[in-house]
OpenMM code with the backbone's topology and positions (N, CA, C; nanometers):
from openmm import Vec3, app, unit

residues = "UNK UNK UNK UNK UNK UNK UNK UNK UNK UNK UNK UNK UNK UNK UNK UNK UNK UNK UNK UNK UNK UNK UNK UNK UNK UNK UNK UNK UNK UNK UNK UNK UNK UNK UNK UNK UNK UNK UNK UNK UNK UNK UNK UNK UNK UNK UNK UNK UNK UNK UNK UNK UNK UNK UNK UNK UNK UNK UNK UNK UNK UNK UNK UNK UNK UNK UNK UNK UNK UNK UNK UNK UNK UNK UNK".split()
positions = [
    Vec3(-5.1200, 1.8106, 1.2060),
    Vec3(-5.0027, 1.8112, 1.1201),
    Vec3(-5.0521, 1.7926, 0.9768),
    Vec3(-4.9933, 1.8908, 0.8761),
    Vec3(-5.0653, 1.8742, 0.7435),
    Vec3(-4.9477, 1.7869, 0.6694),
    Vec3(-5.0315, 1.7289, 0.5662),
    Vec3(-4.9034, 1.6337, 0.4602),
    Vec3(-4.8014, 1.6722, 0.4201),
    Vec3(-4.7659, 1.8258, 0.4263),
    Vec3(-4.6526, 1.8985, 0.3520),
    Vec3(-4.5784, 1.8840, 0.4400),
    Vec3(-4.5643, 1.8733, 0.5255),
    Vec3(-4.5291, 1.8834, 0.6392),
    Vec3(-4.4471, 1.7554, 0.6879),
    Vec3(-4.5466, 1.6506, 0.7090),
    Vec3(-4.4480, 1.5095, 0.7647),
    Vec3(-4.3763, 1.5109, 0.6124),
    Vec3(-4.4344, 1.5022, 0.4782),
    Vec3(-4.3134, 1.4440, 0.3857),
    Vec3(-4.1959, 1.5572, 0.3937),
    Vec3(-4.1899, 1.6619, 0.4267),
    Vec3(-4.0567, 1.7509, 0.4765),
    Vec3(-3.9995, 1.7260, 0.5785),
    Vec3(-4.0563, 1.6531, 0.6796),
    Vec3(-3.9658, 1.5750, 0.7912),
    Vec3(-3.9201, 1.4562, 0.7672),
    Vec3(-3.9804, 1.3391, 0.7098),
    Vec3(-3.9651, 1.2379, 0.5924),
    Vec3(-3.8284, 1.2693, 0.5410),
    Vec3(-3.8202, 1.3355, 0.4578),
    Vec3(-3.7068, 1.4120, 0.3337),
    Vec3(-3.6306, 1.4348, 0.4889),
    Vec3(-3.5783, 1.5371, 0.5727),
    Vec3(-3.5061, 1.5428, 0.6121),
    Vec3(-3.4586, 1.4505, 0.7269),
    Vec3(-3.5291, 1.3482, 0.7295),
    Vec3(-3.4716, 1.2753, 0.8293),
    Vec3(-3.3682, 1.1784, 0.7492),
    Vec3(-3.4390, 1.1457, 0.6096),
    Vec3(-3.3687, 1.0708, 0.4932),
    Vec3(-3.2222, 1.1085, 0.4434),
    Vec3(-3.2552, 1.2499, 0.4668),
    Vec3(-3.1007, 1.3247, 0.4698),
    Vec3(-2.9960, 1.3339, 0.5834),
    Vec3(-3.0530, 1.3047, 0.6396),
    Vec3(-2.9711, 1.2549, 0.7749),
    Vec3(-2.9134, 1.1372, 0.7734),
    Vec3(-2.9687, 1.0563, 0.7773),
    Vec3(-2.9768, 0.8978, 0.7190),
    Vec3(-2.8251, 0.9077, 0.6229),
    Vec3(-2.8593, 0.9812, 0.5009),
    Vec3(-2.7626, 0.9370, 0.3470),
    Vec3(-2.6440, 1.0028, 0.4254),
    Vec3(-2.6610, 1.1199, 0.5062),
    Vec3(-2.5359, 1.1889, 0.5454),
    Vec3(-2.4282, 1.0913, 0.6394),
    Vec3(-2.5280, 1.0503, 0.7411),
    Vec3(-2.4298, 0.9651, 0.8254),
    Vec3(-2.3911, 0.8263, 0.7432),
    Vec3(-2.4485, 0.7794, 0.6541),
    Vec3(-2.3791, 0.6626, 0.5678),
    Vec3(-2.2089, 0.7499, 0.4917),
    Vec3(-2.2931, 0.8448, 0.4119),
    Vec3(-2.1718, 0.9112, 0.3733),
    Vec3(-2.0003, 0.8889, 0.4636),
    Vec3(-2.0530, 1.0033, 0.5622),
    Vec3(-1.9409, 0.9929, 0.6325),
    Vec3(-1.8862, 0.8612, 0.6865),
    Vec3(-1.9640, 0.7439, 0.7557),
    Vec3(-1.9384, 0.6129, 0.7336),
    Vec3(-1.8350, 0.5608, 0.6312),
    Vec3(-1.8921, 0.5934, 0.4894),
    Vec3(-1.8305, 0.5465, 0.3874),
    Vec3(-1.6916, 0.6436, 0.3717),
    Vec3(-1.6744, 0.7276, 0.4373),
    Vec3(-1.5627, 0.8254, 0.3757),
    Vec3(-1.4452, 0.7354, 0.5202),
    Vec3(-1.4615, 0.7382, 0.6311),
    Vec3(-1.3939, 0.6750, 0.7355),
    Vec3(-1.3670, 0.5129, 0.6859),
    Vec3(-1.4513, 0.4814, 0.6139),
    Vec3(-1.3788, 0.2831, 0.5681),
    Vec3(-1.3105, 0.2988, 0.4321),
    Vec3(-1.3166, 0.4321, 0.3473),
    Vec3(-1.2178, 0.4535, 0.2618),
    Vec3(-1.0978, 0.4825, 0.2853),
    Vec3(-1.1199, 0.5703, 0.3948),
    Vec3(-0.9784, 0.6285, 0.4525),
    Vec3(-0.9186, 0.5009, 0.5145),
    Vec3(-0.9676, 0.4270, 0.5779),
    Vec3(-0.9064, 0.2922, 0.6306),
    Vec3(-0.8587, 0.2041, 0.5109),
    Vec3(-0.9313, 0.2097, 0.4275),
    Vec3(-0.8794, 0.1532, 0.2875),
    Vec3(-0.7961, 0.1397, 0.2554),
    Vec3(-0.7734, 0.2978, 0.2466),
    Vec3(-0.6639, 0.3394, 0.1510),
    Vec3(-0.5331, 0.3333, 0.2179),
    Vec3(-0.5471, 0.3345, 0.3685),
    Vec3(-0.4274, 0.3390, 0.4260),
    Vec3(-0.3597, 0.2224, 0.4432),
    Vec3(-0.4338, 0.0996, 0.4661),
    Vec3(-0.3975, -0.0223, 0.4478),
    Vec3(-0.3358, -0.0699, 0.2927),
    Vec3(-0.3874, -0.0351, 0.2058),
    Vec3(-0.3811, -0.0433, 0.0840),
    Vec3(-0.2067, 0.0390, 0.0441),
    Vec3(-0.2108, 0.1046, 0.1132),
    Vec3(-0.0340, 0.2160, 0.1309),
    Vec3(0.0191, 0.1404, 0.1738),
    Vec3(-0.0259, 0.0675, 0.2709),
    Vec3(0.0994, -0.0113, 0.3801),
    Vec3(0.0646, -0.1202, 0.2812),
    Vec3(0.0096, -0.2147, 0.2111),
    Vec3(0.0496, -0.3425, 0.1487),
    Vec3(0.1565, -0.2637, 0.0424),
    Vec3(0.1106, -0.2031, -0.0688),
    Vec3(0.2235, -0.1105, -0.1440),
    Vec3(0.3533, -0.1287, -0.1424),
    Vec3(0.3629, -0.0526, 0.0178),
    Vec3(0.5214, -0.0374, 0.0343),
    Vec3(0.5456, -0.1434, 0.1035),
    Vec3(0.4554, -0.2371, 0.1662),
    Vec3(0.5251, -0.3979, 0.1894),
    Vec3(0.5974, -0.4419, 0.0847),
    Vec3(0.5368, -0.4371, -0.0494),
    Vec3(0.5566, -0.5082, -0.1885),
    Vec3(0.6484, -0.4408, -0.2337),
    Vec3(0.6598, -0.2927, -0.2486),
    Vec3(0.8358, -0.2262, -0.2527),
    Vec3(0.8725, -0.2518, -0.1933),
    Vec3(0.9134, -0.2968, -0.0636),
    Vec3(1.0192, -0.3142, 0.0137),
    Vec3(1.0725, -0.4855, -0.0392),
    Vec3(1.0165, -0.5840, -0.0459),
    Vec3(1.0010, -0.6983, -0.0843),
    Vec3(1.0845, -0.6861, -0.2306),
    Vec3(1.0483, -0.6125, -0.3343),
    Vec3(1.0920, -0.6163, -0.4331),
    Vec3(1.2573, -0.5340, -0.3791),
    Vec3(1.2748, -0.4172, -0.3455),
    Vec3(1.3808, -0.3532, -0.3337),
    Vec3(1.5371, -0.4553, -0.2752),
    Vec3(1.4423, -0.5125, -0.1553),
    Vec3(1.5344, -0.6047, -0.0511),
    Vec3(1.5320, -0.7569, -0.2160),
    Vec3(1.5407, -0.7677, -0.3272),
    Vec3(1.5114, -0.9184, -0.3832),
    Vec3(1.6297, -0.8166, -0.5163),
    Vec3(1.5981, -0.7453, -0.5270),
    Vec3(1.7194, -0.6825, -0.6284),
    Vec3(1.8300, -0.6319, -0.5234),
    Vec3(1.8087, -0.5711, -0.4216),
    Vec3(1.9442, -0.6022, -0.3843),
    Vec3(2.0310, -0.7042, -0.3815),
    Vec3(1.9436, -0.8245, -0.3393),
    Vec3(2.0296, -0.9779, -0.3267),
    Vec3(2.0779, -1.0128, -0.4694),
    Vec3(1.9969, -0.9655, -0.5438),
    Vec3(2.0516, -0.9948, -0.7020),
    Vec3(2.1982, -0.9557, -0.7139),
    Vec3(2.2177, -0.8226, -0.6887),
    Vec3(2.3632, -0.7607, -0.6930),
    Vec3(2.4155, -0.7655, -0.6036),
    Vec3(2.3979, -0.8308, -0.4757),
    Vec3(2.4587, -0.8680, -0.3707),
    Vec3(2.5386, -1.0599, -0.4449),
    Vec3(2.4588, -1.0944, -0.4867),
    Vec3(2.5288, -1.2466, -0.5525),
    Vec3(2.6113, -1.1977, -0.6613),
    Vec3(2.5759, -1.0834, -0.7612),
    Vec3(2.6707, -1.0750, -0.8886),
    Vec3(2.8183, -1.0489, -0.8090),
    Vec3(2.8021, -0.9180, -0.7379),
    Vec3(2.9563, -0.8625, -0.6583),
    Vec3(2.9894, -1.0128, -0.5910),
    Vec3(2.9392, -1.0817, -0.5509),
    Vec3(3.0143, -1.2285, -0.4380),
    Vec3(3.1028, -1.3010, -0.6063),
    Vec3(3.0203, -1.2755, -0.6795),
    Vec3(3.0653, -1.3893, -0.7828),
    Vec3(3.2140, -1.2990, -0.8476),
    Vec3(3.1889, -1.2107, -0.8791),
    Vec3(3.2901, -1.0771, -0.9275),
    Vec3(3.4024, -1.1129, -0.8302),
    Vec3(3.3582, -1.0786, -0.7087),
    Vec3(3.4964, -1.0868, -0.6187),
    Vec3(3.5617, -1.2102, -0.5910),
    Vec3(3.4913, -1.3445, -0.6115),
    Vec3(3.5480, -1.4957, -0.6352),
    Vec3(3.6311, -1.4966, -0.7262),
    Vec3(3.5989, -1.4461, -0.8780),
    Vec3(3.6226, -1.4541, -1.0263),
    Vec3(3.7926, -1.3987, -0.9866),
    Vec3(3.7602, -1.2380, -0.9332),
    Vec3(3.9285, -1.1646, -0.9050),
    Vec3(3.9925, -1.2409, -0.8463),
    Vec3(3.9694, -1.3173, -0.7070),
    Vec3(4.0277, -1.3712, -0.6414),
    Vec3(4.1090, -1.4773, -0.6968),
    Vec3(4.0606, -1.5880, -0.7444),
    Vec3(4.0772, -1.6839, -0.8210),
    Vec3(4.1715, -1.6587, -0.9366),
    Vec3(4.1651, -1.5564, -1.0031),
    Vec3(4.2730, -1.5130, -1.0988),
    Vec3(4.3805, -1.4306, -1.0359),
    Vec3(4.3587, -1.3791, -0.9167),
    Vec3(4.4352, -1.3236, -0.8127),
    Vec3(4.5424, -1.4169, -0.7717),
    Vec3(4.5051, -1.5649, -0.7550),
    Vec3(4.6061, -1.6689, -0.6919),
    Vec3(4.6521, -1.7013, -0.8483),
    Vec3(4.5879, -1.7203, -0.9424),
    Vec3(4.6610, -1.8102, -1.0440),
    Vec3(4.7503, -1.7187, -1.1243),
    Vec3(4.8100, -1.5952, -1.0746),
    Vec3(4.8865, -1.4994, -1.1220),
    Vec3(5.0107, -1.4837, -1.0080),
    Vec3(4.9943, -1.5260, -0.8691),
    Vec3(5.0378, -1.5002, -0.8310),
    Vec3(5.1649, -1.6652, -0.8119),
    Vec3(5.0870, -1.7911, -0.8571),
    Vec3(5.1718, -1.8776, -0.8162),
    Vec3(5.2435, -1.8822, -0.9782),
] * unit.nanometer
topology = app.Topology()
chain = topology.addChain("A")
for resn in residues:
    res = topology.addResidue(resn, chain)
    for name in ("N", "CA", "C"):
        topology.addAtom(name, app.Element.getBySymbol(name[0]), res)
Protein backbone atom coordinates (compact mmCIF):
# COMPACT_ATOMS: atom_id res chain seq x y z
CA UNK A 1 0.00 0.00 0.00
CA UNK A 2 1.63 3.35 -1.06
CA UNK A 3 1.17 6.70 1.17
CA UNK A 4 -1.18 8.29 -1.37
CA UNK A 5 -3.17 5.94 -0.83
CA UNK A 6 -3.91 5.27 3.07
CA UNK A 7 -4.02 9.32 3.44
CA UNK A 8 -7.05 9.01 0.70
CA UNK A 9 -8.64 6.42 2.83
CA UNK A 10 -7.71 8.56 5.97
CA UNK A 11 -9.60 11.66 4.19
CA UNK A 12 -12.46 9.52 3.34
CA UNK A 13 -13.14 7.76 6.24
CA UNK A 14 -12.91 11.41 8.00
CA UNK A 15 -15.66 12.26 5.68
CA UNK A 16 -17.71 9.79 6.78
CA UNK A 17 -17.12 10.57 10.26
CA UNK A 18 -18.11 14.72 9.66
CA UNK A 19 -21.11 13.33 7.55
CA UNK A 20 -22.70 11.15 10.14
CA UNK A 21 -22.11 13.98 12.91
CA UNK A 22 -23.77 16.27 10.42
CA UNK A 23 -26.81 14.44 10.05
CA UNK A 24 -26.73 13.76 13.93
CA UNK A 25 -26.67 17.43 14.32
CA UNK A 26 -29.48 18.14 11.75
CA UNK A 27 -31.97 15.33 13.74
CA UNK A 28 -31.21 17.26 17.47
CA UNK A 29 -32.03 20.53 15.60
CA UNK A 30 -35.04 19.31 14.25
CA UNK A 31 -35.89 18.08 17.82
CA UNK A 32 -35.00 21.52 18.87
CA UNK A 33 -36.85 23.33 17.06
CA UNK A 34 -39.90 21.43 17.53
CA UNK A 35 -39.86 21.57 21.16
CA UNK A 36 -38.93 25.10 21.01
CA UNK A 37 -42.64 25.51 18.76
CA UNK A 38 -44.40 23.70 21.38
CA UNK A 39 -42.90 26.00 24.39
CA UNK A 40 -43.94 29.13 21.93
CA UNK A 41 -47.37 28.28 21.62
CA UNK A 42 -47.48 27.08 25.35
CA UNK A 43 -46.56 30.85 26.09
CA UNK A 44 -49.32 32.09 23.45
CA UNK A 45 -51.75 30.17 24.74
CA UNK A 46 -50.88 31.33 28.43
CA UNK A 47 -50.82 34.86 27.34
CA UNK A 48 -54.13 34.59 25.06
CA UNK A 49 -56.15 32.55 27.96
CA UNK A 50 -54.63 35.87 30.72
CA UNK A 51 -56.14 38.65 28.30
CA UNK A 52 -59.07 36.95 27.93
CA UNK A 53 -59.66 36.93 31.78
CA UNK A 54 -58.75 40.58 31.58
CA UNK A 55 -61.99 41.26 29.52
CA UNK A 56 -63.72 38.56 30.98
CA UNK A 57 -63.46 40.78 34.61
CA UNK A 58 -64.00 44.27 32.68
CA UNK A 59 -67.62 42.79 31.03
CA UNK A 60 -68.42 41.13 34.93
CA UNK A 61 -67.73 44.68 36.22
CA UNK A 62 -69.78 46.51 33.15
CA UNK A 63 -72.63 44.20 33.73
CA UNK A 64 -72.64 44.81 37.81
CA UNK A 65 -72.25 48.72 37.06
CA UNK A 66 -75.82 48.28 34.55
CA UNK A 67 -77.31 46.22 36.95
CA UNK A 68 -76.92 48.30 39.90
CA UNK A 69 -78.15 51.41 38.08
CA UNK A 70 -80.73 49.04 36.62
CA UNK A 71 -82.34 48.65 40.31
CA UNK A 72 -81.69 52.27 41.39
CA UNK A 73 -83.93 53.46 38.41
CA UNK A 74 -86.22 51.15 38.84
CA UNK A 75 -87.14 51.69 42.70
Amino acid sequence: MELGSTSDIVSAFCNIVMTGAAVYAAFKAMDWFNSKKSGLAFDQAISTLTEFDKLKIQLDRFHNKLTIREKKTLN
